[in-house]
C-alpha positions as CSV (number, residue, x, y, z in Angstrom):
1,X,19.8,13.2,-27.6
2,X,19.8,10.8,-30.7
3,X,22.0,8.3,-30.3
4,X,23.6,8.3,-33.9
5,X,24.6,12.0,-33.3
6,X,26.3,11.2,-30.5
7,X,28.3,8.8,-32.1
8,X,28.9,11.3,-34.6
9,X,30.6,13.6,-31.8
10,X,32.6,10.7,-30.7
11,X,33.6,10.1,-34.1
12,X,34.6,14.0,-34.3
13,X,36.7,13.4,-30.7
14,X,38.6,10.5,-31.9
15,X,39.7,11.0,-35.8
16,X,39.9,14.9,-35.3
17,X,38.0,16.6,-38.9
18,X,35.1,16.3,-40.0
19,X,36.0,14.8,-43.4
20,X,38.1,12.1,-41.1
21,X,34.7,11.4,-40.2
22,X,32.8,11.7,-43.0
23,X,35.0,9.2,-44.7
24,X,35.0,6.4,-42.0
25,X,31.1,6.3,-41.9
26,X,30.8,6.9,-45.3
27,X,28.8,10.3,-44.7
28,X,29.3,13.3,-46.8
29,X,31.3,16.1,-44.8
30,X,28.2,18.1,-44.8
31,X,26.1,15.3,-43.6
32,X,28.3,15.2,-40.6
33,X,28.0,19.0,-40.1
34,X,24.5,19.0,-40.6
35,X,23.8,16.3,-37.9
36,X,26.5,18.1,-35.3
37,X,24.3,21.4,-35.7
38,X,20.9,18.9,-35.0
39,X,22.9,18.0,-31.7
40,X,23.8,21.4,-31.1
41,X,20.4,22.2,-31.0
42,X,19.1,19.6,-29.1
43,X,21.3,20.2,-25.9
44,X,21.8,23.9,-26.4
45,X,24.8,23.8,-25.5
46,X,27.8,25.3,-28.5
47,X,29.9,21.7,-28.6
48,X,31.8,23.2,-32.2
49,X,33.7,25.6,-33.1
50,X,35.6,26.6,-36.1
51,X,39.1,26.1,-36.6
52,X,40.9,27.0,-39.5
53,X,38.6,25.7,-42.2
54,X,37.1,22.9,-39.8
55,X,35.8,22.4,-37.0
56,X,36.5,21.5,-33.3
57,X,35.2,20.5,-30.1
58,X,34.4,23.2,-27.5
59,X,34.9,22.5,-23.5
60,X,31.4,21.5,-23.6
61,X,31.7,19.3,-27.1
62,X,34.3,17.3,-25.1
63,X,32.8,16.9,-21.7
64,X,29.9,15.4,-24.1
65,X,32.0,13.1,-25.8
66,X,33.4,11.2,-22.9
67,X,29.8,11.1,-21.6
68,X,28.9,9.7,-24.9
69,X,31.7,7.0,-24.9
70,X,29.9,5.9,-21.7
71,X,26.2,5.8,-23.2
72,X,27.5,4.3,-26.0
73,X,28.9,1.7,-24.2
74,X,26.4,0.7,-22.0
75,X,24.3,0.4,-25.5
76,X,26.7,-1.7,-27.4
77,X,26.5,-4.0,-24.1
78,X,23.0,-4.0,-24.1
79,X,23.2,-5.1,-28.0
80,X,25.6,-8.3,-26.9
81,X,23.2,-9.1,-24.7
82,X,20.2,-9.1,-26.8
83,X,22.3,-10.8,-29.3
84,X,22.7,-14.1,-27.2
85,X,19.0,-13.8,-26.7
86,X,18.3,-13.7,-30.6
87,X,20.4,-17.0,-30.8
88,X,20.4,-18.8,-27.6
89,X,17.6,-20.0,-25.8
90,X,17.3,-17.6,-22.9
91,X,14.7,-15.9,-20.6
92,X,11.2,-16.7,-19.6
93,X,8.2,-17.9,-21.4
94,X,4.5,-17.5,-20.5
95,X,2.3,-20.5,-21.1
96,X,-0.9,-20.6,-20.6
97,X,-3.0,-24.3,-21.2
98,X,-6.4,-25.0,-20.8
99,X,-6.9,-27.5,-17.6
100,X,-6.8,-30.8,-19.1
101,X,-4.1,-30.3,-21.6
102,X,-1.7,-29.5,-18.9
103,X,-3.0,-32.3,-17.5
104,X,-1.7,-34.4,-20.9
105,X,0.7,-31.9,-21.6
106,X,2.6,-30.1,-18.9
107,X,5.1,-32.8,-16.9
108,X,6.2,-33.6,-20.0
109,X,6.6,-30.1,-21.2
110,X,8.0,-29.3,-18.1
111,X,10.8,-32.2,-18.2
112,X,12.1,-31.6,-21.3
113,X,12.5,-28.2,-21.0
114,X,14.6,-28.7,-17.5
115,X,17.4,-29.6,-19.7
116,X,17.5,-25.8,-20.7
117,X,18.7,-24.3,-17.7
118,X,18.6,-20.6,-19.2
119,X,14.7,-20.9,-20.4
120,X,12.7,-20.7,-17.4
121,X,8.5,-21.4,-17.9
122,X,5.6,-19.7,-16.1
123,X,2.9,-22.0,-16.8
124,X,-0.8,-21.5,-15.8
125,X,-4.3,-23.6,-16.4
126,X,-6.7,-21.2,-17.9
127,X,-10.1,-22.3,-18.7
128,X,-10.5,-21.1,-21.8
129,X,-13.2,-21.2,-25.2
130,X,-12.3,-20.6,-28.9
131,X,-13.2,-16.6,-28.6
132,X,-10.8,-15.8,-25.7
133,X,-7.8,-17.3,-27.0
134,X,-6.7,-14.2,-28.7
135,X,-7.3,-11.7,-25.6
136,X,-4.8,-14.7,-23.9
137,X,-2.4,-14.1,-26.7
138,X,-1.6,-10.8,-25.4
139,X,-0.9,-12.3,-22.3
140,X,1.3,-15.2,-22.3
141,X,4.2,-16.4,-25.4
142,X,2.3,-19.3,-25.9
143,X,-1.3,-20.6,-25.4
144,X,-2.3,-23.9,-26.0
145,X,-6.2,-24.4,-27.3
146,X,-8.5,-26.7,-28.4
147,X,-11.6,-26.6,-30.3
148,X,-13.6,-29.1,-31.9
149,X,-13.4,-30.7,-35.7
150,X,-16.6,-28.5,-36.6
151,X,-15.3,-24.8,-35.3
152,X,-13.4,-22.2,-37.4
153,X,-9.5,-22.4,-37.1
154,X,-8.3,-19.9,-35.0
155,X,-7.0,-16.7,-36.7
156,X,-3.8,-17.5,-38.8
157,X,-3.7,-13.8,-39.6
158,X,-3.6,-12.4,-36.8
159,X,-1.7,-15.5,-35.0
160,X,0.7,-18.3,-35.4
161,X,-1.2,-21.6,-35.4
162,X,1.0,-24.8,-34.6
163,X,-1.2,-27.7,-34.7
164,X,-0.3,-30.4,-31.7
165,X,-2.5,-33.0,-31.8
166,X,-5.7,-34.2,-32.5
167,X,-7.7,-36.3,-29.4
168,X,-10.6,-38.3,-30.3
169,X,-14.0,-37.7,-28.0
170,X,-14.8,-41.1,-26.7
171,X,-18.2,-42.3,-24.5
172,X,-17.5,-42.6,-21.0
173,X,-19.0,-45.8,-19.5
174,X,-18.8,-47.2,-15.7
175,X,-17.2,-51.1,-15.6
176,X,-20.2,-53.3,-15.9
177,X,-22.9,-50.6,-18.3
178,X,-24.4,-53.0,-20.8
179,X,-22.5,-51.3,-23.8
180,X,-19.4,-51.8,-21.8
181,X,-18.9,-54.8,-24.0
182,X,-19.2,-53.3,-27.4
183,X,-16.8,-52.7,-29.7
184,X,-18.0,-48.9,-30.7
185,X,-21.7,-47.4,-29.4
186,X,-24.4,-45.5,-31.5
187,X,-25.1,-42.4,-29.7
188,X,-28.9,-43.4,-30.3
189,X,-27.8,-45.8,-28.0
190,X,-27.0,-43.9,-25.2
191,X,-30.9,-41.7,-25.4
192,X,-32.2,-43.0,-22.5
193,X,-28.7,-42.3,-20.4
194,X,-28.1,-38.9,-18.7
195,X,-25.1,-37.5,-19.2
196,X,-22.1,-35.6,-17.4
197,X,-21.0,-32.8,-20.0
198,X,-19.0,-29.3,-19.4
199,X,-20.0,-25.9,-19.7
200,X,-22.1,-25.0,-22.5
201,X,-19.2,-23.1,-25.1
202,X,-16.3,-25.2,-24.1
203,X,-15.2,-27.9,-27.1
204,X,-16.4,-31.1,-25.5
205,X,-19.9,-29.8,-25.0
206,X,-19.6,-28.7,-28.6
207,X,-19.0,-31.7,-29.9
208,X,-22.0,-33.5,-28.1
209,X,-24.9,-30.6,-29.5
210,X,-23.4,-31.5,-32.6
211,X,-23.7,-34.6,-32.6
212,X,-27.2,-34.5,-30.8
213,X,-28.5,-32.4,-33.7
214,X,-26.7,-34.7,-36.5
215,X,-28.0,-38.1,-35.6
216,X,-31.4,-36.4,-33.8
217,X,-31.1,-37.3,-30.1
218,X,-30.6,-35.1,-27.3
219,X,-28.8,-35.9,-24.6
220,X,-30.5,-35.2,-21.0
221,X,-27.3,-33.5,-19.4
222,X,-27.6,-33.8,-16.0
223,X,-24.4,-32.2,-14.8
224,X,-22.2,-29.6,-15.9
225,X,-18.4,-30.0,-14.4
226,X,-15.4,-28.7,-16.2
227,X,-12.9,-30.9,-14.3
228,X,-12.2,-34.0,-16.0
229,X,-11.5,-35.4,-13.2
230,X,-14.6,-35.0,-11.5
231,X,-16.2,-36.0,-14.8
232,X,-14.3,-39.5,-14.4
233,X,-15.5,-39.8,-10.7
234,X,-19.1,-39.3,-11.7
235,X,-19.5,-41.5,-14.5
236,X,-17.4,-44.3,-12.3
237,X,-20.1,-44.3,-9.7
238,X,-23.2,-44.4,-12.2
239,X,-24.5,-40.5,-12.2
240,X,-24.5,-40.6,-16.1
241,X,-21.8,-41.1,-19.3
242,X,-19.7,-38.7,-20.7
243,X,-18.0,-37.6,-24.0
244,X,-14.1,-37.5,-22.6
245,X,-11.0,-37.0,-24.6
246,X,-9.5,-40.6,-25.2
247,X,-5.8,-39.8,-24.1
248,X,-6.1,-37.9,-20.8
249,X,-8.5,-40.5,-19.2
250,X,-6.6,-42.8,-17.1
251,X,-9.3,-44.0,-14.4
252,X,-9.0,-47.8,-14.4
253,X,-13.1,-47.9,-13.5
254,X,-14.2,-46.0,-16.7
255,X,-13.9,-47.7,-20.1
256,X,-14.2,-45.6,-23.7
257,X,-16.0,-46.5,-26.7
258,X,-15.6,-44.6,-29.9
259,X,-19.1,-43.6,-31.1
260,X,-20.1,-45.1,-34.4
261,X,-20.5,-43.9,-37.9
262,X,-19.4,-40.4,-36.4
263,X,-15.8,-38.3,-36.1
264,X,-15.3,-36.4,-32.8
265,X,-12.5,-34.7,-31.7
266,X,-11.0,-31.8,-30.3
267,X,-7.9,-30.2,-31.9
268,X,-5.4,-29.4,-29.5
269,X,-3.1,-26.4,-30.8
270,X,0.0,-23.9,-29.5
271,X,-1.2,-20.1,-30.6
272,X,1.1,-17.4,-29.9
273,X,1.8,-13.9,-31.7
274,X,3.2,-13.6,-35.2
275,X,6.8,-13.6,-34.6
276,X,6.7,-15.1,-31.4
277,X,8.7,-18.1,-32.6
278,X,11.3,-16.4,-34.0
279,X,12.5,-15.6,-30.2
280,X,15.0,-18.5,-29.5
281,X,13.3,-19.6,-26.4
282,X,9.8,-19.6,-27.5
283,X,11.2,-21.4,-30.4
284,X,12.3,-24.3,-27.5
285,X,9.2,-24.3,-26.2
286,X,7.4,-24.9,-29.2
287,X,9.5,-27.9,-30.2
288,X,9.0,-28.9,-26.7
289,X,5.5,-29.4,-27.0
290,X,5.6,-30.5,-30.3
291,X,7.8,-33.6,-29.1
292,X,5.7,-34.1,-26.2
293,X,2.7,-34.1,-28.4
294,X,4.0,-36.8,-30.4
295,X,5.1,-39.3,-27.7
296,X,1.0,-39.0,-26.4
297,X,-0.4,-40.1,-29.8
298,X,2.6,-42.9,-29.9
């Protein structure tokens, strides 16, 4: 039964003539007749009948009414409610973050958002490349990627695109490597040194090929290891170096150089749906990151 027709009916219960109705709702009379008949059709039931020259409700007309006052109510409730969702931050929202920037990203996310009581997150670390963001966006509200300086931005068609950072690649070195000392390294440099990198396809290990075929060396990668983490353990006990994002290393036996005469760095952004944002509490969750975002880079 469609929904405007039944309010039509009720309309026809409570002011009594068509034309009363017709004039309320701004209907011609014969709209209002014409979308009656449509009901009467649809539940095959006779709810009109004439009387005099208009119309009234049969047994059946009224018996539909009342059950429409209850159907109608239960959707004008269900309208309220959808209201305080369109502007109040309420309900759940789906994160998804690749590994390390929850590591840099999450507890903070996490304790701002607390103060919202009626926003609750479902956060989870995916390990993710460029190519499967958008299969994720299906997924979750709100999936924060990275990719590297040198790959295509993420599709702003398709997708919102809010930009959170950018963190610099730095070389990994043990306490006590001989270009400990230096201010910045050449990655020529670092030829001779085998190296701790991630999966081929993930941004970090993008960045090094890229930088391997700009300045002509190749690094001997020894180890592949997605964890940074494990990354930071390896390099501290002298298995190789690494190119590590600068703001999420924190072991106090590793020190960072920035590589000379080059720019690397990984992009960190929020991608969600077009119109995701205009949901209030996706909104708060963007803002939330974007704050938290800000307080890392200082």
């Amino acid at each position: 039964m469609d929904v405007r027709r039944l309010r039509l009916l009720r309309e026809l219960a409570d002011r009594g003539t068509v034309t009363a109705v017709a004039k309320a709702l701004a209907y011609t009379p014969s709209a209002v007749s014409q979308q009656l008949r449509a009901l009467q059709a649809e539940v095959g039931v006779t709810l009109t009948e004439p009387a005099g020259r208009g119309l009234r409700l049969t047994d059946a007309g009224r018996a539909l009414a009342v059950r429409a006052d209850e159907v109608l109510a239960v959707l004008d409730r269900a309208e309220a409610e959808l209201n305080t969702y369109r502007s109040t931050p309420r309900g759940t929202v789906r994160v998804a973050l690749f590994p390390s920037g929850a590591l840099l990203l999450l507890p903070g996310l996490l304790r701002r958002m607390s103060a919202i009581r009626e926003v609750s997150l479902e956060c989870r670390d995916v390990d993710m490349t460029p190519p499967e963001v958008q299969a994720l966006v299906a997924d979750f509200d709100i999936v924060v990627a990275h990719r590297d300086d040198q790959a295509p931005p993420f599709d702003s068609e398709r997708m919102e695109i809010t930009p959170l950072l950018r963190e610099p690649l730095d070389v990994a070195l043990p306490r006590g490597h001989p270009l400990a000392n230096r201010e910045r390294v050449e990655l020529t440099e670092l030829a001779g040194e085998p190296w701790v990198s991630v999966d081929i396809g993930f941004p970090v290990d993008d960045v090094l090929r890229s930088l391997a075929v700009r300045t002509g060396t190749r690094p001997e990668v020894v180890q592949r290891i997605n964890d940074f983490r494990v990354i930071e353990a390896l390099v501290a006990d002298g298995f190789g170096v690494a190119l590590l994002p600068r703001y999420t290393v924190d072991d106090p036996r590793l020190v960072l150089r920035p590589l000379a005469g080059v720019r690397a760095g990984r992009n960190v952004e929020a991608v969600s749906r077009r119109g995701a944002s205009e949901r209030p509490a996706v909104r708060a969750v963007f803002d939330a990151l974007l704050a938290e975002a800000a307080s890392v880079t200082g």
